[in-house]
Chimera marker file (.cmm) of the C-alpha trace (Angstrom):
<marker_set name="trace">
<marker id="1" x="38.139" y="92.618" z="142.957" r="1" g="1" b="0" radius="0.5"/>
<marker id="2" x="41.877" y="92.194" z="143.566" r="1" g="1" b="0" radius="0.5"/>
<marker id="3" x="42.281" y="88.760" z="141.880" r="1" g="1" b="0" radius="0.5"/>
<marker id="4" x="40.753" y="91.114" z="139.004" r="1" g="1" b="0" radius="0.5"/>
<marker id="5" x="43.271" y="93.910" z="139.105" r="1" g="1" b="0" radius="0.5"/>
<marker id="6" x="46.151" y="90.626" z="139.413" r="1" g="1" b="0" radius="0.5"/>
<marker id="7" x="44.502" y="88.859" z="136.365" r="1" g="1" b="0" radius="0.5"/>
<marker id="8" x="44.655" y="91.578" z="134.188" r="1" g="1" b="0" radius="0.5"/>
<marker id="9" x="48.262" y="91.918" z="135.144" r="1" g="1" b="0" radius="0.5"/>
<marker id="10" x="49.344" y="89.007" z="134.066" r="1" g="1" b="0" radius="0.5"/>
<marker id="11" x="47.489" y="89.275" z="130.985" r="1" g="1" b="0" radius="0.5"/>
<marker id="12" x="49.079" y="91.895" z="130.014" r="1" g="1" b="0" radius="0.5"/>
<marker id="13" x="52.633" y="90.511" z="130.845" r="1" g="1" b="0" radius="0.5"/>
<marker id="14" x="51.715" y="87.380" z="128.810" r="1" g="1" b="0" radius="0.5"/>
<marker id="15" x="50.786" y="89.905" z="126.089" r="1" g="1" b="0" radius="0.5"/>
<marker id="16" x="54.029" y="91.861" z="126.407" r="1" g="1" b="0" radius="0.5"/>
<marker id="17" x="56.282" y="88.388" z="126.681" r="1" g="1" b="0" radius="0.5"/>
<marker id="18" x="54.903" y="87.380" z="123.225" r="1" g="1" b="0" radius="0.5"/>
<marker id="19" x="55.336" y="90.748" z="120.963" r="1" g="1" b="0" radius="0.5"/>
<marker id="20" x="58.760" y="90.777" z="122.670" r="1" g="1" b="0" radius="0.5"/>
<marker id="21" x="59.350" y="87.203" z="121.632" r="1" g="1" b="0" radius="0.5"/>
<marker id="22" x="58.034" y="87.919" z="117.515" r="1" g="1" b="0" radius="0.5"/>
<marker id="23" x="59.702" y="90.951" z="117.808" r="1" g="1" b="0" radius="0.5"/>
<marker id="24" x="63.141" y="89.394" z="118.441" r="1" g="1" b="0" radius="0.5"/>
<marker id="25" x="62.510" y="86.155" z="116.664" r="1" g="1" b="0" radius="0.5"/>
<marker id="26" x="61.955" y="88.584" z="112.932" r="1" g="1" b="0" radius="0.5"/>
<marker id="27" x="65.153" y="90.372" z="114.165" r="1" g="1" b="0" radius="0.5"/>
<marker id="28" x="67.821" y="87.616" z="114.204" r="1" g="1" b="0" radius="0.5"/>
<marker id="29" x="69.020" y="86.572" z="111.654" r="1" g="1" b="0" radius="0.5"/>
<marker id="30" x="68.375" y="83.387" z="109.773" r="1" g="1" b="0" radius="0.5"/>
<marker id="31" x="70.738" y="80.470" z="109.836" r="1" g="1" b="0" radius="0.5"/>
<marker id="32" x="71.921" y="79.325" z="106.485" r="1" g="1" b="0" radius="0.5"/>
<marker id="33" x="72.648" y="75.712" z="106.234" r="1" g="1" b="0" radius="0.5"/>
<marker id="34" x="76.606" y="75.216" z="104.948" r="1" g="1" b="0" radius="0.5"/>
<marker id="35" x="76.864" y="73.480" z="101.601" r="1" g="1" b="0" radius="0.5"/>
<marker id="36" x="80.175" y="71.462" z="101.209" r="1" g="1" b="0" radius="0.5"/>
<marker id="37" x="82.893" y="72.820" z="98.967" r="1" g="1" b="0" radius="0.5"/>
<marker id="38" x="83.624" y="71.705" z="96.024" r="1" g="1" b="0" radius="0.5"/>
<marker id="39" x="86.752" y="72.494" z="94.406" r="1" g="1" b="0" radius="0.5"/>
<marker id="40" x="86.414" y="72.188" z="90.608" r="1" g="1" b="0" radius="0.5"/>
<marker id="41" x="87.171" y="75.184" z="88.586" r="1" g="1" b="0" radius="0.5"/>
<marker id="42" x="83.970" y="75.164" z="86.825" r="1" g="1" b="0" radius="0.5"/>
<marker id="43" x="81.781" y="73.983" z="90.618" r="1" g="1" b="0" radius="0.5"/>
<marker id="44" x="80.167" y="77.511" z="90.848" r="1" g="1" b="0" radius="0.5"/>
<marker id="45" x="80.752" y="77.691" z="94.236" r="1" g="1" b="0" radius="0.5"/>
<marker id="46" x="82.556" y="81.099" z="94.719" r="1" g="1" b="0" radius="0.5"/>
<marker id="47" x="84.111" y="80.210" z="97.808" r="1" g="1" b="0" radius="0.5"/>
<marker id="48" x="86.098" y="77.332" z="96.810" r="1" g="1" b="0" radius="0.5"/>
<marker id="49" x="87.606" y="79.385" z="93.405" r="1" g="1" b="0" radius="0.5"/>
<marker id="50" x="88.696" y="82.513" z="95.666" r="1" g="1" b="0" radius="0.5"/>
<marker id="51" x="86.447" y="85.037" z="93.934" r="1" g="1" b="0" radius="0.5"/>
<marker id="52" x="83.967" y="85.812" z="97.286" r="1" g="1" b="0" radius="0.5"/>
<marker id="53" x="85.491" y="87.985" z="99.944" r="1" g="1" b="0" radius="0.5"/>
<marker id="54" x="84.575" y="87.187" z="103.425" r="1" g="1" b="0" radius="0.5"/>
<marker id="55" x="82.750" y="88.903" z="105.864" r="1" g="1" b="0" radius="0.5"/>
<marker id="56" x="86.206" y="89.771" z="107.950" r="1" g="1" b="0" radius="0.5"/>
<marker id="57" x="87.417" y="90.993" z="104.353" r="1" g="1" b="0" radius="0.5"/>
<marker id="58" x="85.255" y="93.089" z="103.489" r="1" g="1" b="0" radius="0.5"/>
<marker id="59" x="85.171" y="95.117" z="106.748" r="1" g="1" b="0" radius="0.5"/>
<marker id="60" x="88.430" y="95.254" z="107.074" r="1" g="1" b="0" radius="0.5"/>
<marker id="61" x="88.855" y="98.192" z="104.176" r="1" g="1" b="0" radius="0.5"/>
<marker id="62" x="85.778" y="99.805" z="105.765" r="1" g="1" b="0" radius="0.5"/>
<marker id="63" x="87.228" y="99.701" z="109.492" r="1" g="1" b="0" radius="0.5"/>
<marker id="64" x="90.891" y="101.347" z="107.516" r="1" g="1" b="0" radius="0.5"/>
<marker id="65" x="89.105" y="104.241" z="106.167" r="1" g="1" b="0" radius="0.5"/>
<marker id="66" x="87.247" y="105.165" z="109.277" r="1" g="1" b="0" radius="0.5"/>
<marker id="67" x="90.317" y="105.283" z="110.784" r="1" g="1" b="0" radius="0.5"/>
<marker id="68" x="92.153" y="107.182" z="108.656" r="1" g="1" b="0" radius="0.5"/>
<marker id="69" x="88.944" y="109.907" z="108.571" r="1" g="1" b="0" radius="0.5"/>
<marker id="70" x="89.351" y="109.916" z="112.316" r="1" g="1" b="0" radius="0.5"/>
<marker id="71" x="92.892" y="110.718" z="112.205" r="1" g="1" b="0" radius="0.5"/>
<marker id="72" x="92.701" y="113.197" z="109.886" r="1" g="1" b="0" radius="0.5"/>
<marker id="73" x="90.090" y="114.732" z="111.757" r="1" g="1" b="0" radius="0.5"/>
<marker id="74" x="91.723" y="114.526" z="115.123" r="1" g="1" b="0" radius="0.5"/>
<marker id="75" x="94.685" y="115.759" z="113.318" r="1" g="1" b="0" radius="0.5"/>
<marker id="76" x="93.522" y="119.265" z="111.981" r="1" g="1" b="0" radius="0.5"/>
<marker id="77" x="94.184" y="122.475" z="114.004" r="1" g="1" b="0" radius="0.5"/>
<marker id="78" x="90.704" y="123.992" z="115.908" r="1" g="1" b="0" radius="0.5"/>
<marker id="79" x="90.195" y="127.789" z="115.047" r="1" g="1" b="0" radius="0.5"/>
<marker id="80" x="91.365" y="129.818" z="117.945" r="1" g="1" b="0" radius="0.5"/>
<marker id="81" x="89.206" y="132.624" z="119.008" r="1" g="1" b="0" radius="0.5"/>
<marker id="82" x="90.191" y="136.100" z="119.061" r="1" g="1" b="0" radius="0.5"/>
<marker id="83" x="90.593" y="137.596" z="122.419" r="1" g="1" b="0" radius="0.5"/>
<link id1="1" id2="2" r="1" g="1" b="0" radius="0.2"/>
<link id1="2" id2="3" r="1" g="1" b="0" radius="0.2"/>
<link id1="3" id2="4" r="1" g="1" b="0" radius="0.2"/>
<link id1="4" id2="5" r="1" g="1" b="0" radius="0.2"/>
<link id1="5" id2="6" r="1" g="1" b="0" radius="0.2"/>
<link id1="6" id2="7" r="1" g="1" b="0" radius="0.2"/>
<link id1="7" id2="8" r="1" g="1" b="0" radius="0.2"/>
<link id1="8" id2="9" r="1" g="1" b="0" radius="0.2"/>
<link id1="9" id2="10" r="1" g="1" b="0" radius="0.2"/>
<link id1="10" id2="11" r="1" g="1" b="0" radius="0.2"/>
<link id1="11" id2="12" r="1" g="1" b="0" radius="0.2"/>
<link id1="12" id2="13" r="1" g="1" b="0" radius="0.2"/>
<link id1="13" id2="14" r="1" g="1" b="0" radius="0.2"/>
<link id1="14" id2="15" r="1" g="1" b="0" radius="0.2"/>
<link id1="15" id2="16" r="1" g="1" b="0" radius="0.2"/>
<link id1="16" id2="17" r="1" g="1" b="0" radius="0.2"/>
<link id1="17" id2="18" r="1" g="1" b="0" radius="0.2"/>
<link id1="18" id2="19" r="1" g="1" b="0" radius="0.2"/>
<link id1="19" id2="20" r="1" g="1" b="0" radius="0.2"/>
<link id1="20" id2="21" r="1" g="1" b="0" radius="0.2"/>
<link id1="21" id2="22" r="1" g="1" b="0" radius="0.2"/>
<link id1="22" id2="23" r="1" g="1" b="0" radius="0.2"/>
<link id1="23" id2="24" r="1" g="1" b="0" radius="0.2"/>
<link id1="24" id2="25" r="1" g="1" b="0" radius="0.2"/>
<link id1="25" id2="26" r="1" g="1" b="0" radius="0.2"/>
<link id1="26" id2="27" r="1" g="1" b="0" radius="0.2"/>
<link id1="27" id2="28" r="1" g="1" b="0" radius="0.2"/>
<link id1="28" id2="29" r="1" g="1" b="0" radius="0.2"/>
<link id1="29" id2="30" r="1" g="1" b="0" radius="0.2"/>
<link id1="30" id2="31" r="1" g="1" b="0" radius="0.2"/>
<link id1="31" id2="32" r="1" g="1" b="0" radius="0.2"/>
<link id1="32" id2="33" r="1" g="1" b="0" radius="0.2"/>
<link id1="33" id2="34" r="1" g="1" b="0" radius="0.2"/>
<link id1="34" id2="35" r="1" g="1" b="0" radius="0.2"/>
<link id1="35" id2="36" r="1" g="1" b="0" radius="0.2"/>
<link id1="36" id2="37" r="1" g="1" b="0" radius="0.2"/>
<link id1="37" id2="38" r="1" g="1" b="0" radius="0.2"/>
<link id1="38" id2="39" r="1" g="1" b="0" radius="0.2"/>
<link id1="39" id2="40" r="1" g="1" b="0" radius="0.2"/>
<link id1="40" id2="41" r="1" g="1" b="0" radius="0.2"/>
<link id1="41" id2="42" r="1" g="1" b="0" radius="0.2"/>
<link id1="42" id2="43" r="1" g="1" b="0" radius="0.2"/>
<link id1="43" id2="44" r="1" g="1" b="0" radius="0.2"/>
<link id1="44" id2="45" r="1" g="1" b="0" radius="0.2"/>
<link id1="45" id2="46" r="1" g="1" b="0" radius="0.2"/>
<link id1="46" id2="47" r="1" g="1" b="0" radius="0.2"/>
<link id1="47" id2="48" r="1" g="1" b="0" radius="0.2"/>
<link id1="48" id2="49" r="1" g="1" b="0" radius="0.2"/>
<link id1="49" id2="50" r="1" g="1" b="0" radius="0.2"/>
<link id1="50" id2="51" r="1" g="1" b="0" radius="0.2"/>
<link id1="51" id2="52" r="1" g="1" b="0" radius="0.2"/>
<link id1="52" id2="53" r="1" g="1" b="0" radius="0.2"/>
<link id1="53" id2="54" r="1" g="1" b="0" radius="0.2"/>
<link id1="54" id2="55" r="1" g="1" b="0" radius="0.2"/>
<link id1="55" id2="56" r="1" g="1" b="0" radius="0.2"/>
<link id1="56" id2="57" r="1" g="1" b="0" radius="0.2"/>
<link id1="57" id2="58" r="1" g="1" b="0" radius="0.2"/>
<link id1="58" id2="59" r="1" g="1" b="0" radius="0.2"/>
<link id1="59" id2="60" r="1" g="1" b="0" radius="0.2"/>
<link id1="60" id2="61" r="1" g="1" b="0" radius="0.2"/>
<link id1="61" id2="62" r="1" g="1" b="0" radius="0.2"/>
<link id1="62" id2="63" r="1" g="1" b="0" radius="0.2"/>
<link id1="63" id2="64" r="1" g="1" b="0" radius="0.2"/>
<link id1="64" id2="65" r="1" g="1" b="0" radius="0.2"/>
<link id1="65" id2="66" r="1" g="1" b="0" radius="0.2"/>
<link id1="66" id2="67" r="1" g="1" b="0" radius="0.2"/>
<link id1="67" id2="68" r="1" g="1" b="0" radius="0.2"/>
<link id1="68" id2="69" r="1" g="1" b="0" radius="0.2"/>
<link id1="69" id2="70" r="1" g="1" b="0" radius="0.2"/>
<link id1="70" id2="71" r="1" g="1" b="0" radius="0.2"/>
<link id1="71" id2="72" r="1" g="1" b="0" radius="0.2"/>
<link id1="72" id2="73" r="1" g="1" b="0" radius="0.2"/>
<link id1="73" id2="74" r="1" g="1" b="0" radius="0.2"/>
<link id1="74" id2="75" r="1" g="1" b="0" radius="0.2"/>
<link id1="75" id2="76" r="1" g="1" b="0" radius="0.2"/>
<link id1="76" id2="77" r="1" g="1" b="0" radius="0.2"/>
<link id1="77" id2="78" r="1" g="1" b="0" radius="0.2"/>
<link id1="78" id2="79" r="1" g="1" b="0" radius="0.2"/>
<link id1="79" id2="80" r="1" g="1" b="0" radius="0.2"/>
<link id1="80" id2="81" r="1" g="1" b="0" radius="0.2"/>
<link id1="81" id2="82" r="1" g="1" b="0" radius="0.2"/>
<link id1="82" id2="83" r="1" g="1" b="0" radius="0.2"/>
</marker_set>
């Protein structure tokens, strides 16, 4: 009856393994093959004429303004009580 009880067990961690493995697999994210640059002014490729922002660039705008809300947040007085 043990070898039972020990089967099951491991069926169930095979089970587990696998819905962790799809799970994680539909998570990442997919890998987009490069394309090579082209620098004509009429290629189409964004990238090479300087009118797509990069990743970095367009966080960096985002990361500015958080600071700035958490400075002026840190930087406003907190209501004293009245004793």
């Amino acid at each position: 009856m043990r070898i039972f009880g020990y089967a099951a067990l491991l069926l169930a961690l095979v089970i587990v393994a696998l819905l962790a493995k799809n799970q994680l697999s539909a998570t990442l994210p997919a890998v987009v093959p490069a394309q090579p640059a082209t620098t004509g002014p009429g290629s189409g490729n964004a990238a090479a004429n300087g009118s797509a922002i990069s990743a970095p660039g367009q966080a960096k705008p985002i990361q500015q303004q958080y600071k700035e809300a958490l400075d002026a947040a840190l930087q406003t007085p907190r209501p004293m009580p009245d004793e």
